[in-house]
C-alpha positions in Angstrom: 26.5 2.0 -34.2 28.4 3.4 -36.6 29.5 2.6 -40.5 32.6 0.9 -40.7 35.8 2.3 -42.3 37.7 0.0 -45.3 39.0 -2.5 -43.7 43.0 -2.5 -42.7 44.9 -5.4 -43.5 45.8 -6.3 -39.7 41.5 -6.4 -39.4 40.3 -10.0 -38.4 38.4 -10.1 -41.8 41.2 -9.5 -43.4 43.5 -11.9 -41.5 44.0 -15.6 -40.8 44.1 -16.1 -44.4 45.3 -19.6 -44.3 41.8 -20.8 -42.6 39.2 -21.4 -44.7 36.1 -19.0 -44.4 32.2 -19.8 -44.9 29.9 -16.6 -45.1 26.8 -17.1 -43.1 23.8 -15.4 -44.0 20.3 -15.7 -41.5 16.9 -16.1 -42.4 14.8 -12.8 -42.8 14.9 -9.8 -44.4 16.6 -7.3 -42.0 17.7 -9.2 -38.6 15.8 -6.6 -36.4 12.8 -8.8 -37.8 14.2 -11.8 -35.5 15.5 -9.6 -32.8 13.4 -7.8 -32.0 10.6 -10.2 -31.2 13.0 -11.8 -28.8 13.9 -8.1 -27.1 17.8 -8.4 -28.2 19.3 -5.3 -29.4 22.2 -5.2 -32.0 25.0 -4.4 -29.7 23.4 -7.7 -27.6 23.1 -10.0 -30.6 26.8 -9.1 -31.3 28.2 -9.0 -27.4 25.9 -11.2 -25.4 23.8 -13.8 -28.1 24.7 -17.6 -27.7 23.8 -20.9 -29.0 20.7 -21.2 -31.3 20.9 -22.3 -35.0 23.5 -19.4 -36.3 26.3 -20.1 -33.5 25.7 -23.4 -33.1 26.8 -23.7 -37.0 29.6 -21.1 -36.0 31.2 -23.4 -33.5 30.7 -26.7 -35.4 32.7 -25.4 -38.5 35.2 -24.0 -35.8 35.4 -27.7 -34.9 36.3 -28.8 -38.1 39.0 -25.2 -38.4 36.5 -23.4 -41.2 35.9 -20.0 -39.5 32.7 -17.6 -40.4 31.6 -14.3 -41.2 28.2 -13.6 -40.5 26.3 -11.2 -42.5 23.2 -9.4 -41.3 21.2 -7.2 -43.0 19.7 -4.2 -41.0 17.5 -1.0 -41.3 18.6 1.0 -38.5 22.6 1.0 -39.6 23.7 4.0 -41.3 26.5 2.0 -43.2 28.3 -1.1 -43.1 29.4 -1.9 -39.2 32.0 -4.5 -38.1 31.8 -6.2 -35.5 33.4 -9.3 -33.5 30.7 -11.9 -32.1 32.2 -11.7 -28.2 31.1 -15.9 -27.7 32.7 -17.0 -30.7 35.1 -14.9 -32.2 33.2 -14.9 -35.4 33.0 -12.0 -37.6 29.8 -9.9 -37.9 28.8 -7.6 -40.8 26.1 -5.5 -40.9 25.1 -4.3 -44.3 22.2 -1.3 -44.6 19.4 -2.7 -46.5 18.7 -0.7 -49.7 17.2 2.4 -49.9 14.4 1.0 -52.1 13.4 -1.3 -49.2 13.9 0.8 -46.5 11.2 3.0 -48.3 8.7 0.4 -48.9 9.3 -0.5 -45.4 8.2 2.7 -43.7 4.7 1.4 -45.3 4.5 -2.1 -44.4 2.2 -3.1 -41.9 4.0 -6.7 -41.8 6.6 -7.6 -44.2 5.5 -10.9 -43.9 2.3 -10.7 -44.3 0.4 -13.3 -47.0 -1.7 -11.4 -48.7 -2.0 -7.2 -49.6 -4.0 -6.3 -46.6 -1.6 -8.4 -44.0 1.1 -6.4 -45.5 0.6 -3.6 -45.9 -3.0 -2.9 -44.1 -6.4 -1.4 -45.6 -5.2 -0.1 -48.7 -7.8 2.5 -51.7 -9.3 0.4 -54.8 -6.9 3.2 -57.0 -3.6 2.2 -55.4 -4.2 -1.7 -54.8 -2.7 -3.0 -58.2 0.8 -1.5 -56.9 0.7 -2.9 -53.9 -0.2 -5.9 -55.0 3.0 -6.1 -57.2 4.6 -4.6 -54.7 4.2 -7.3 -51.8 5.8 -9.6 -54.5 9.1 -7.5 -55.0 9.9 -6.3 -51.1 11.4 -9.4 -50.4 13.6 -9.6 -53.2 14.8 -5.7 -52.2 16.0 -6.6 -48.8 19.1 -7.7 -49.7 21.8 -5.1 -51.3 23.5 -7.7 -53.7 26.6 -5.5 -54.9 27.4 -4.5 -51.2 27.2 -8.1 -50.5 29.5 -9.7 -53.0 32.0 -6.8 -52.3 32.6 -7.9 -48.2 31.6 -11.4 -48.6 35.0 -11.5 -51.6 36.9 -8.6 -48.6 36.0 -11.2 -46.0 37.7 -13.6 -48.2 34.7 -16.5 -47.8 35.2 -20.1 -49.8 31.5 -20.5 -49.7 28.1 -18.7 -49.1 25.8 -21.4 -46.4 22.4 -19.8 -46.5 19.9 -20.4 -44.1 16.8 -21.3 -45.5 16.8 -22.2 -49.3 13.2 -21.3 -49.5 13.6 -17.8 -49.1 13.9 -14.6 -51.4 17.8 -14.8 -49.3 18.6 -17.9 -50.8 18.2 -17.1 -54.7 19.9 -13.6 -54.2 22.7 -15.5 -52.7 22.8 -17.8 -55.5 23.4 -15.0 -57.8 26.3 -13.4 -55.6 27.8 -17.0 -55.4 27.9 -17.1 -59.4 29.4 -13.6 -59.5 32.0 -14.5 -57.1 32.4 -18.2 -58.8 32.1 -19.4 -55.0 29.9 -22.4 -54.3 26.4 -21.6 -52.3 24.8 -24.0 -49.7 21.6 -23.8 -47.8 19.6 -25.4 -44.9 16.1 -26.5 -44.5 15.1 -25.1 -41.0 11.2 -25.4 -41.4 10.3 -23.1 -44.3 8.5 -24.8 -47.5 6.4 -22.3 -48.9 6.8 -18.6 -51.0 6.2 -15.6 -49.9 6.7 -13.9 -53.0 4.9 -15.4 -56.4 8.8 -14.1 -58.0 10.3 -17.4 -55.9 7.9 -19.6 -58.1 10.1 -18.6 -61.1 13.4 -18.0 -60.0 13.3 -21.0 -56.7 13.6 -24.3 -59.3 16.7 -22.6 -60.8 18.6 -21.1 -58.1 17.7 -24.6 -56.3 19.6 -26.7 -59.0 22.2 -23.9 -59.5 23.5 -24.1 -56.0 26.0 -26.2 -54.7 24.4 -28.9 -52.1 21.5 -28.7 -49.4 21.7 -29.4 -46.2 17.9 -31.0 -45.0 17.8 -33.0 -41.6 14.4 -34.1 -43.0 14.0 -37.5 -45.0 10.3 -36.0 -46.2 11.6 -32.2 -47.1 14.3 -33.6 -49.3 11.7 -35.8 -50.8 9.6 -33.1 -51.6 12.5 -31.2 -53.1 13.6 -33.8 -55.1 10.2 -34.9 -56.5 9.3 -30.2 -57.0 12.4 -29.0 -58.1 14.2 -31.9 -59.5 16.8 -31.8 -57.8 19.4 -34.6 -58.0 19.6 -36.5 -54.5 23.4 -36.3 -54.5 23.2 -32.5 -54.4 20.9 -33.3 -50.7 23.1 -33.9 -47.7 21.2 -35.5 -44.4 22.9 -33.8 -41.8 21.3 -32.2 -38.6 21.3 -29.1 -37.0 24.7 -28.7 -34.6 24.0 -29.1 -30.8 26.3 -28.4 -28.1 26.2 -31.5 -25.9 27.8 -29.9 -22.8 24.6 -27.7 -22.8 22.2 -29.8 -24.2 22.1 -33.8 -22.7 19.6 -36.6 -23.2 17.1 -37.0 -20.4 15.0 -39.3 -19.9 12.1 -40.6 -22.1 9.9 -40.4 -19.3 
């Protein structure tokens, strides 16, 4: 792949103008993270890649005429790349991680990994303190927040939907919402614990800061309510999208 040229103003990111536009942002820090445990290159995830949580959301705001850019973040991109989901027409822009984080990367074992030796393997007594803070502050370096707010206001996006709220993601998106004065959603898809000791901090403001969450879950968003305070109206109870030409009931049996 390569980096992507300003765009023109005849570019489908820069068109359609009248349709309202969501930015999409997946869980993890780079997307090869997902892919590549499921053997899907990029050119695949952007050509070939149906269904699952991220299109299914893709085609139930197309329902409803709200269109999406999705924006992945990737280590193996030497700029930022545009691309056209094939499937659903959506928009696709990969942003290059930071450098910071690409270095740190080259010496993680697992990035998420719960503890200094998961992470980053057998480390010396001399160097452990830095890795320790370290393991806290990868996360939070994944995601290159300037580049971000730049395509997400070129795309022209309404709104930022986040996947995952519970993510280091989720409060960085929170802070490019408020410096694009655009409203920030998120989803629970599973996640309800930190990674990084950072979210303890930063998670019960970003969390109240944002917009609305979307949990399926009647026990998650009573666990968010009674942790972060949250005020129920901000907690919507609506569940994942499914295709049902794909997907029908069977039976119980």
């Amino acid at each position: 792949m390569t980096p992507g040229r300003p765009l023109p103003s005849e570019s489908p990111l820069a068109s359609e103008c009248l349709c309202p536009r969501i930015a999409l942002l997946p869980w993890g820090d780079v997307i090869e993270d997902f892919l590549d445990e499921i053997g899907i290159s990029l050119d695949d995830f952007c050509s070939k890649m149906t269904g699952g949580w991220l299109f299914g959301y893709v085609e139930a705001l197309r329902l409803h005429g709200i269109r999406t850019t999705i924006f992945c973040f990737s280590e193996r991109v030497e700029g930022t790349v545009y691309k056209v989901h094939a499937a659903t027409g959506a928009d696709i822009v990969l942003l290059r991680a930071p450098a910071a984080y690409r270095w740190l990367r080259r010496r993680i074992k697992d990035p998420y990994g719960w503890s200094v030796e998961a992470m980053f393997g057998p480390t010396r007594a001399i160097g452990r303190q830095y890795y320790r803070v370290a393991r806290h502050v990868v996360p939070y370096l994944a995601t290159p927040l300037t580049a971000l707010a730049r395509e997400i206001r070129r795309a022209g996006c309404g709104a930022i939907l986040c996947q995952e709220y519970e993510s280091p993601r989720f409060d960085a998106a929170v802070v490019v919402g408020a410096l694009l004065r655009i409203p920030v959603f998120a989803t629970f898809q599973g996640g309800s614990w930190h990674r990084s000791g950072i979210e303890q901090v930063l998670r019960p403001l970003t969390l109240r800061r944002c917009a609305g969450l979307i949990i399926g879950s009647s026990v998650e968003a009573a666990r968010v309510q009674a942790r972060y305070a949250v005020a129920p109206e901000k907690i919507a109870c609506i569940f994942n999208p499914v295709d049902l030409s794909r997907w029908q009931p069977s039976s119980r049996e």
